[in-house]
C-alpha atoms as an extended CHARMM CRD file, in Angstrom:
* protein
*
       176  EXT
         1         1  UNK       CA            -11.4290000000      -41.5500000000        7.3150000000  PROA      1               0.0000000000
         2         2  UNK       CA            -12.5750000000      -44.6670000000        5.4190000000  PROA      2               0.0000000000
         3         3  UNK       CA            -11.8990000000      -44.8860000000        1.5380000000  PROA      3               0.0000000000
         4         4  UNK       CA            -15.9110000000      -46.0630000000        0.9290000000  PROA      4               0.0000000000
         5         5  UNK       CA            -16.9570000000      -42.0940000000        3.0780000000  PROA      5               0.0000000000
         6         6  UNK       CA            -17.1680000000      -39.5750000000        0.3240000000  PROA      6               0.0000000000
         7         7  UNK       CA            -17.5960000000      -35.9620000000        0.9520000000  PROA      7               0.0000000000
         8         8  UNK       CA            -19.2370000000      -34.2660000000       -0.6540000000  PROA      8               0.0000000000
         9         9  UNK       CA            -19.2220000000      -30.6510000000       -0.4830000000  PROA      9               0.0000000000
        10        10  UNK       CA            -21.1450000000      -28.1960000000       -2.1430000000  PROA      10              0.0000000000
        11        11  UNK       CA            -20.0500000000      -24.4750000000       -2.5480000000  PROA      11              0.0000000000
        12        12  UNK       CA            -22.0340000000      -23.0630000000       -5.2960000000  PROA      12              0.0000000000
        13        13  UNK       CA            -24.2780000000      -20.5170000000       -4.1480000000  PROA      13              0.0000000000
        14        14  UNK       CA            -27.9380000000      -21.1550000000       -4.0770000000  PROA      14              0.0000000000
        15        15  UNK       CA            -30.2030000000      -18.7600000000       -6.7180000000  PROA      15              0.0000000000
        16        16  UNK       CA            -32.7240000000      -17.3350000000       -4.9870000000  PROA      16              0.0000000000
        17        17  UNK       CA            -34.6920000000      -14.1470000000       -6.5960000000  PROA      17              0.0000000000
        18        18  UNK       CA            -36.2470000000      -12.6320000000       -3.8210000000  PROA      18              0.0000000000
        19        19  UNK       CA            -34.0250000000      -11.6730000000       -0.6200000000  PROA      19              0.0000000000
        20        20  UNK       CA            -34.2460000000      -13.3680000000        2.5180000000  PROA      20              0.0000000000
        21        21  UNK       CA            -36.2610000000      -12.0640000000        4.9880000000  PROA      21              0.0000000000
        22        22  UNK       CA            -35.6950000000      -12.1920000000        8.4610000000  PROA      22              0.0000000000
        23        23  UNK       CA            -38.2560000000      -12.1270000000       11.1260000000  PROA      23              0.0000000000
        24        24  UNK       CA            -37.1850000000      -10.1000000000       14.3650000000  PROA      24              0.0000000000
        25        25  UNK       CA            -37.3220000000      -11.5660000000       17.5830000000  PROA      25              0.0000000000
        26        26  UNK       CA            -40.0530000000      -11.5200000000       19.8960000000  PROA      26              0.0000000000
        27        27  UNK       CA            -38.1730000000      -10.1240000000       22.6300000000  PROA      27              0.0000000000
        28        28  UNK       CA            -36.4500000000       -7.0910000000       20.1060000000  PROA      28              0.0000000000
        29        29  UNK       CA            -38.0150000000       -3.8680000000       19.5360000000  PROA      29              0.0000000000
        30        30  UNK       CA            -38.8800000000       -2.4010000000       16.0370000000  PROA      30              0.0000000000
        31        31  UNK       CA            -35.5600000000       -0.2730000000       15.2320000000  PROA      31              0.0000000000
        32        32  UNK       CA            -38.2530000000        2.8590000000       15.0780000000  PROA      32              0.0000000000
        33        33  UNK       CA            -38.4450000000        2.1020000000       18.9140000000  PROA      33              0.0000000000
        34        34  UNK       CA            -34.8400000000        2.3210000000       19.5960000000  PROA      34              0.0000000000
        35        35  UNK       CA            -35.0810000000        5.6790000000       17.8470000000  PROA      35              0.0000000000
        36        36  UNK       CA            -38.1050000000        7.0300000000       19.5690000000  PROA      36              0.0000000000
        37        37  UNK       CA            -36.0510000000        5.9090000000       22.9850000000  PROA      37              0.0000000000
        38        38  UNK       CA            -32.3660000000        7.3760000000       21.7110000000  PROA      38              0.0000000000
        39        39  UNK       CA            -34.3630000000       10.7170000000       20.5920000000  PROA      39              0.0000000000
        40        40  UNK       CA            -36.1150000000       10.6520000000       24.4880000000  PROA      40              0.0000000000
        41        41  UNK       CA            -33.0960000000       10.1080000000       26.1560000000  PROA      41              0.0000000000
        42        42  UNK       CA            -31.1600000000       13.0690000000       23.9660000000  PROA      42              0.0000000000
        43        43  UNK       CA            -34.2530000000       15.3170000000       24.7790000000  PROA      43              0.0000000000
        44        44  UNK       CA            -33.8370000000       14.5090000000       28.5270000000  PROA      44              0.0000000000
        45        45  UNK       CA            -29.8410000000       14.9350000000       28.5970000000  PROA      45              0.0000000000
        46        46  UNK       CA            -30.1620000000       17.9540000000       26.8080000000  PROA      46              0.0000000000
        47        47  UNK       CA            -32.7000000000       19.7490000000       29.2630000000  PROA      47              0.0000000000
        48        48  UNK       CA            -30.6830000000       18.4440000000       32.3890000000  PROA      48              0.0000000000
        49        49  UNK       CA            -27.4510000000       20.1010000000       31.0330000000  PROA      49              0.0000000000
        50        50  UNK       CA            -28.9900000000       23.5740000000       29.9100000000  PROA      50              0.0000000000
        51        51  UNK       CA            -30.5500000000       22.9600000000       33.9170000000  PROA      51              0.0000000000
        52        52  UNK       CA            -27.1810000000       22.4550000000       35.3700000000  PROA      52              0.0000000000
        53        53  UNK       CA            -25.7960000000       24.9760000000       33.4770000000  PROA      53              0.0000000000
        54        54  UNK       CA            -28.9070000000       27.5950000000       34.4570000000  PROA      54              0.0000000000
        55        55  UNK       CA            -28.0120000000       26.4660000000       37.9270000000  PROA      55              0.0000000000
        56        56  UNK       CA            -24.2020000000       27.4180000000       37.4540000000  PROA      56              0.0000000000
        57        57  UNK       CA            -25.2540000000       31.1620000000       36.7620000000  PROA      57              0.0000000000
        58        58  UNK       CA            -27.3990000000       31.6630000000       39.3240000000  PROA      58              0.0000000000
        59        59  UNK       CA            -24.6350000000       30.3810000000       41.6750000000  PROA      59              0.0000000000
        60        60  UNK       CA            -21.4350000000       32.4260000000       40.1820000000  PROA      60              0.0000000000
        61        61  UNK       CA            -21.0750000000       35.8390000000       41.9030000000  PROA      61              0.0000000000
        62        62  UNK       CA            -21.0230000000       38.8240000000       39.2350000000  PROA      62              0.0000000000
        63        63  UNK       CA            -17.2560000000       38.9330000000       39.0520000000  PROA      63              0.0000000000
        64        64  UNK       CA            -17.6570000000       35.0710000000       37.7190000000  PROA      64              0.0000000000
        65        65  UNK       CA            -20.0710000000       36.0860000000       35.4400000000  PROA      65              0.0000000000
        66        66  UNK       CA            -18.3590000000       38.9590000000       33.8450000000  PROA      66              0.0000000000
        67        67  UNK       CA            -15.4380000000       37.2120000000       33.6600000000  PROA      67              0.0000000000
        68        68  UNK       CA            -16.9560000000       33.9770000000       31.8450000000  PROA      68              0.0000000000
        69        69  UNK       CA            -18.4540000000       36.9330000000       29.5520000000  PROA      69              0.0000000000
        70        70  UNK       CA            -14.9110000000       38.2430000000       29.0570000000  PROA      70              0.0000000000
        71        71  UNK       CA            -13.6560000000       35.3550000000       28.2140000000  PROA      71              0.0000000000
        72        72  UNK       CA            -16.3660000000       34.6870000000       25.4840000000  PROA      72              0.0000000000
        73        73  UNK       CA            -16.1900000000       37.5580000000       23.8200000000  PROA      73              0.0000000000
        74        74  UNK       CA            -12.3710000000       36.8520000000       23.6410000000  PROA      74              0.0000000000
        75        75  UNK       CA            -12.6330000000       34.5120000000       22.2990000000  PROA      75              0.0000000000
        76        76  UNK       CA            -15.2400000000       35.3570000000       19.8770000000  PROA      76              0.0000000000
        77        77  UNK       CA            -12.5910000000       38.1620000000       18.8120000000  PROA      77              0.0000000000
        78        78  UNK       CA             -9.8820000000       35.6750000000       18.3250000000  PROA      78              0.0000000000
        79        79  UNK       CA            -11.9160000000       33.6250000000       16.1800000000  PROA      79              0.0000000000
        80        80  UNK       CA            -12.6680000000       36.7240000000       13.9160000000  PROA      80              0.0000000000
        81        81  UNK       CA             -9.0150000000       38.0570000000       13.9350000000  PROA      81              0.0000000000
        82        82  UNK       CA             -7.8540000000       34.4150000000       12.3780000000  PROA      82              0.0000000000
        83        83  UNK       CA            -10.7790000000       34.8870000000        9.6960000000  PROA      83              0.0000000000
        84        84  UNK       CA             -9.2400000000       38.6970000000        9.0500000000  PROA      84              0.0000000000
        85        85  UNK       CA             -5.8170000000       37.6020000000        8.7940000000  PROA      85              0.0000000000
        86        86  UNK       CA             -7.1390000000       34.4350000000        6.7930000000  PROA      86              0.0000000000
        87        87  UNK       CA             -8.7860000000       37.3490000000        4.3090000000  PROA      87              0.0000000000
        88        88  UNK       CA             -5.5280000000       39.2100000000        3.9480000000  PROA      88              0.0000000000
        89        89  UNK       CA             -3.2230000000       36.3840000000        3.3820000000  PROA      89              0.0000000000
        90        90  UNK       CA             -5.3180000000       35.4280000000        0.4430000000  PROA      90              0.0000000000
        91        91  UNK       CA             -6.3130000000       38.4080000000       -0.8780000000  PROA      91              0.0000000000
        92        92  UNK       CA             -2.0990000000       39.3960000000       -0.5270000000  PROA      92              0.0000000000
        93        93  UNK       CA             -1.4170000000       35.9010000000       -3.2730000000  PROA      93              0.0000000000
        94        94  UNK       CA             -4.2130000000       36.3600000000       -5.0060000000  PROA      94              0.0000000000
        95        95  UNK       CA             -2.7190000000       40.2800000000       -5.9180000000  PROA      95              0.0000000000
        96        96  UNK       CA              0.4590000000       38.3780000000       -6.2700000000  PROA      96              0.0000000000
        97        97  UNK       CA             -0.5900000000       35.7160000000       -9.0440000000  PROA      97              0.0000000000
        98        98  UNK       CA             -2.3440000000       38.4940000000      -10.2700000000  PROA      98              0.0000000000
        99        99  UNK       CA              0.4000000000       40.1360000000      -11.2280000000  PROA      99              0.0000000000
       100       100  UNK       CA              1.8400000000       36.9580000000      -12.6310000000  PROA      100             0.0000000000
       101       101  UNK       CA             -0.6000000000       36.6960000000      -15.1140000000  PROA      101             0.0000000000
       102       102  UNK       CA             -3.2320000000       33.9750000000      -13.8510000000  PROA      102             0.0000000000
       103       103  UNK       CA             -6.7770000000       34.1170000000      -14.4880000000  PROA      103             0.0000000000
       104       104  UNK       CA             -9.2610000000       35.9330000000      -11.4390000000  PROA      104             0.0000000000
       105       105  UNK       CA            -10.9840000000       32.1610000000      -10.4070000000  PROA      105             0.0000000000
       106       106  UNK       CA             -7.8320000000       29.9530000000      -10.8700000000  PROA      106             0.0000000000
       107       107  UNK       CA             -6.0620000000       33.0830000000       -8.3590000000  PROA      107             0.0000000000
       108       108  UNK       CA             -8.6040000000       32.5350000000       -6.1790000000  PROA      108             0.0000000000
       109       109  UNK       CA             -7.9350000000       29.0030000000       -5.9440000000  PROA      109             0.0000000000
       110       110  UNK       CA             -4.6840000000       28.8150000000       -6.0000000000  PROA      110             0.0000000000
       111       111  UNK       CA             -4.7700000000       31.0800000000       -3.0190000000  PROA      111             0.0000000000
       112       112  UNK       CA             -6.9340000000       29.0210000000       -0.8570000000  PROA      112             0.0000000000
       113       113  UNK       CA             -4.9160000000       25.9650000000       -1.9850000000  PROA      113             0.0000000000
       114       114  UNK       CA             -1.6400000000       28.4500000000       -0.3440000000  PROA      114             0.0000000000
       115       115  UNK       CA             -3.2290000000       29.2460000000        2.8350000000  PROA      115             0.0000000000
       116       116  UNK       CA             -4.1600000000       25.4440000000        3.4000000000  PROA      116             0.0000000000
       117       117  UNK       CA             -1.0360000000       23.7700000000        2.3560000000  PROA      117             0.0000000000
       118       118  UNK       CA             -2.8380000000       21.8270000000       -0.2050000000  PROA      118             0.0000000000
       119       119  UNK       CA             -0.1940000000       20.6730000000       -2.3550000000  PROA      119             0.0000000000
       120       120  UNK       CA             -2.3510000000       18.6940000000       -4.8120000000  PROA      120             0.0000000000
       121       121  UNK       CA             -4.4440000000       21.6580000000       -5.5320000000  PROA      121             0.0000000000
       122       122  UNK       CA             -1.1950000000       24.5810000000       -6.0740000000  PROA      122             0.0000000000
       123       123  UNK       CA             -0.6530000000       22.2020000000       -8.9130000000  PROA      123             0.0000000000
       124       124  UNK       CA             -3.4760000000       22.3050000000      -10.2370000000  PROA      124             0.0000000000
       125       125  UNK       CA             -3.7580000000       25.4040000000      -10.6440000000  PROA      125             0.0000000000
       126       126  UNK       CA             -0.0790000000       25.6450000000      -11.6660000000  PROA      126             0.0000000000
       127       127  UNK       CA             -1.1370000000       23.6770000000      -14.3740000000  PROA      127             0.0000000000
       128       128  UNK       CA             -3.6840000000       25.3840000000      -15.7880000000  PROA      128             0.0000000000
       129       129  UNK       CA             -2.0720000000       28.6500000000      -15.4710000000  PROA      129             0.0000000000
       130       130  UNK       CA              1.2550000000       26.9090000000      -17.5440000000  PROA      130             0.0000000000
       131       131  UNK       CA             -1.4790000000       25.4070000000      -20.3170000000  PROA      131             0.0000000000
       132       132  UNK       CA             -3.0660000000       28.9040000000      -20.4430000000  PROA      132             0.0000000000
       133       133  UNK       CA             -0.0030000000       30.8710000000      -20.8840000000  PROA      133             0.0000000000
       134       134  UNK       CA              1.8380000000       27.8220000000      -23.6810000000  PROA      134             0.0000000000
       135       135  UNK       CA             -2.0710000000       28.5030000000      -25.3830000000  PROA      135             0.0000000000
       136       136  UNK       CA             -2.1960000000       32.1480000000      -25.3100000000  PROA      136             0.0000000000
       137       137  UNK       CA              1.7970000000       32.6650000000      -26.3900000000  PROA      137             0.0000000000
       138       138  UNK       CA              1.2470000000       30.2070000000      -29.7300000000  PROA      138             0.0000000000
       139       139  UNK       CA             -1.8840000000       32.1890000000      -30.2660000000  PROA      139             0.0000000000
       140       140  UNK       CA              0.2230000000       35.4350000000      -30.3120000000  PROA      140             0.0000000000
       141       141  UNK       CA              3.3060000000       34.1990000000      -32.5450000000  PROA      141             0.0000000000
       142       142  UNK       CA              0.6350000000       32.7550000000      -34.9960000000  PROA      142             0.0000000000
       143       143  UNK       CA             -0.5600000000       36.3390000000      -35.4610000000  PROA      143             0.0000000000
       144       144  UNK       CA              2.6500000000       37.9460000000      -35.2860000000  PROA      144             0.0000000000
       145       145  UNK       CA              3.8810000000       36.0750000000      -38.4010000000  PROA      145             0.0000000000
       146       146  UNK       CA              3.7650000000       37.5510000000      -41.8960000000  PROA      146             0.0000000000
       147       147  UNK       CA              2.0860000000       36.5380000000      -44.7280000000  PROA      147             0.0000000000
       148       148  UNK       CA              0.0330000000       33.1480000000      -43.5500000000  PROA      148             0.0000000000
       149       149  UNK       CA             -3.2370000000       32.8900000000      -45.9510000000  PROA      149             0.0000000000
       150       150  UNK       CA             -6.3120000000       33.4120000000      -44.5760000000  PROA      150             0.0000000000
       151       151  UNK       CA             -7.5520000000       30.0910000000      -47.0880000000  PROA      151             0.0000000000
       152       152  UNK       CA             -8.7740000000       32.5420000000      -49.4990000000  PROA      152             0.0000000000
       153       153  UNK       CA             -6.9930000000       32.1980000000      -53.2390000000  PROA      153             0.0000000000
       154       154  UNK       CA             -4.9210000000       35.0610000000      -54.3260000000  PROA      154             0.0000000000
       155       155  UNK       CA             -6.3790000000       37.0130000000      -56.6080000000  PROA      155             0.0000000000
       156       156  UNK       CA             -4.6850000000       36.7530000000      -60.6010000000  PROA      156             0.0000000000
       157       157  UNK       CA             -3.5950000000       40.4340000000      -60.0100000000  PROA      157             0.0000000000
       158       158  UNK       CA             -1.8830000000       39.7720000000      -56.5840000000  PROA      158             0.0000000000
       159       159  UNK       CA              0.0990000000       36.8280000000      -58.0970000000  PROA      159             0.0000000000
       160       160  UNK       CA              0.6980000000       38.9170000000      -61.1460000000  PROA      160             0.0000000000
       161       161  UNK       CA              2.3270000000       41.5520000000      -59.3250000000  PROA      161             0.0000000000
       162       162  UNK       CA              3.6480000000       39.5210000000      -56.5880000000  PROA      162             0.0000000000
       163       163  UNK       CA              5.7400000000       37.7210000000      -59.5170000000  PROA      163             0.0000000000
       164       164  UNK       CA              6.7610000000       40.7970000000      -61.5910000000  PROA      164             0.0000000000
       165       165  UNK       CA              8.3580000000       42.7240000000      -58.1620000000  PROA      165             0.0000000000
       166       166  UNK       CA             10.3460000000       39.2570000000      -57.9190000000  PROA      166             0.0000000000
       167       167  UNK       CA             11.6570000000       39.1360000000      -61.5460000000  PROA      167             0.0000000000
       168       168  UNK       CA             12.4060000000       43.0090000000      -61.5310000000  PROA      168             0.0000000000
       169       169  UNK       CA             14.3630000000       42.4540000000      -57.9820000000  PROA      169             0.0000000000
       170       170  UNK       CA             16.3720000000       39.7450000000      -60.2190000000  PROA      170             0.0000000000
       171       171  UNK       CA             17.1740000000       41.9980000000      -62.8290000000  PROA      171             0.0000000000
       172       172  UNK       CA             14.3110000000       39.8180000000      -65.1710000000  PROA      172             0.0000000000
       173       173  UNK       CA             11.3240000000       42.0560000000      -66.9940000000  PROA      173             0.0000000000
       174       174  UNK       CA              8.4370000000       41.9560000000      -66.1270000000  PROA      174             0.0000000000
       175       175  UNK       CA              5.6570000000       39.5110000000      -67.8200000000  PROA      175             0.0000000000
       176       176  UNK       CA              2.8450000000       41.4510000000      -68.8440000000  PROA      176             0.0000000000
């Protein structure tokens, strides 16, 4: 390249305010064309399968027939008997944490959390149900403690005889 042949390049991005519009060919379709033809061709797959399929039964003897019935309804059953056992492995930890002390809808959770191996969501749950129980035991040694004010000034009487059963219990007499 020759010293005098300057480049120059520009890479600042041009401000435009309106977007640029571009104008589709003349040999593509509107996309709502595509769509129409998509949703047509769907339509036309769909009917030719339930017709293959129509054409199936009429052609399977009635042993066929009862047995691809059999084998529905099996596995209709089996598909019910993994919701059932789904039930009673929940319902079984939710009695469990229950008994543990968690609340009914973080149970519940943690339950569903079990049965899928969710990780992530046992702790949360864990979590709450360790925050609720710290909460709930401070709440209970704060009311088991004697003698905390309620904010309200003693009375002149109270302090009166609060400080006369202290002198008499040191031998002092009392201040009347």
């Amino acid at each position: 390249m020759d010293e005098n042949n300057v480049v120059v390049t520009n890479n600042e991005p041009t401000e435009t305010t309106e977007p640029v519009k571009t104008e589709p060919k003349k040999d593509e379709k509107p996309v709502s064309a595509e769509v129409e033809r998509l949703k047509a061709a769907l339509s036309k797959a769909n009917g030719e399968a339930a017709e293959y399929k129509r054409q199936l039964r009429e052609k399977q003897t009635e042993a066929e027939r009862a047995e691809a019935e059999r084998l529905e309804a099996e596995k209709a059953k089996d598909a019910r008997l993994a919701e059932l056992e789904r039930t009673v492995e929940v319902n079984d930890c939710i009695n469990g944490t229950l008994s543990l002390g968690f609340e009914a809808d973080n149970a519940a959770k943690f339950a569903n959390a079990w049965y899928d191996h969710d990780k992530n969501a046992m702790f949360v749950c864990l979590k709450a149900f360790v925050e609720a129980t710290t909460t709930r035991l401070q709440n209970e040694a704060l009311n088991r403690q004697p003698g905390l004010s309620t904010g309200i000034p003693p009375s002149t009487n109270t302090v009166d005889k609060e400080t006369n059963d202290m002198r008499r219990w040191a031998g002092l007499p009392p201040i009347k």
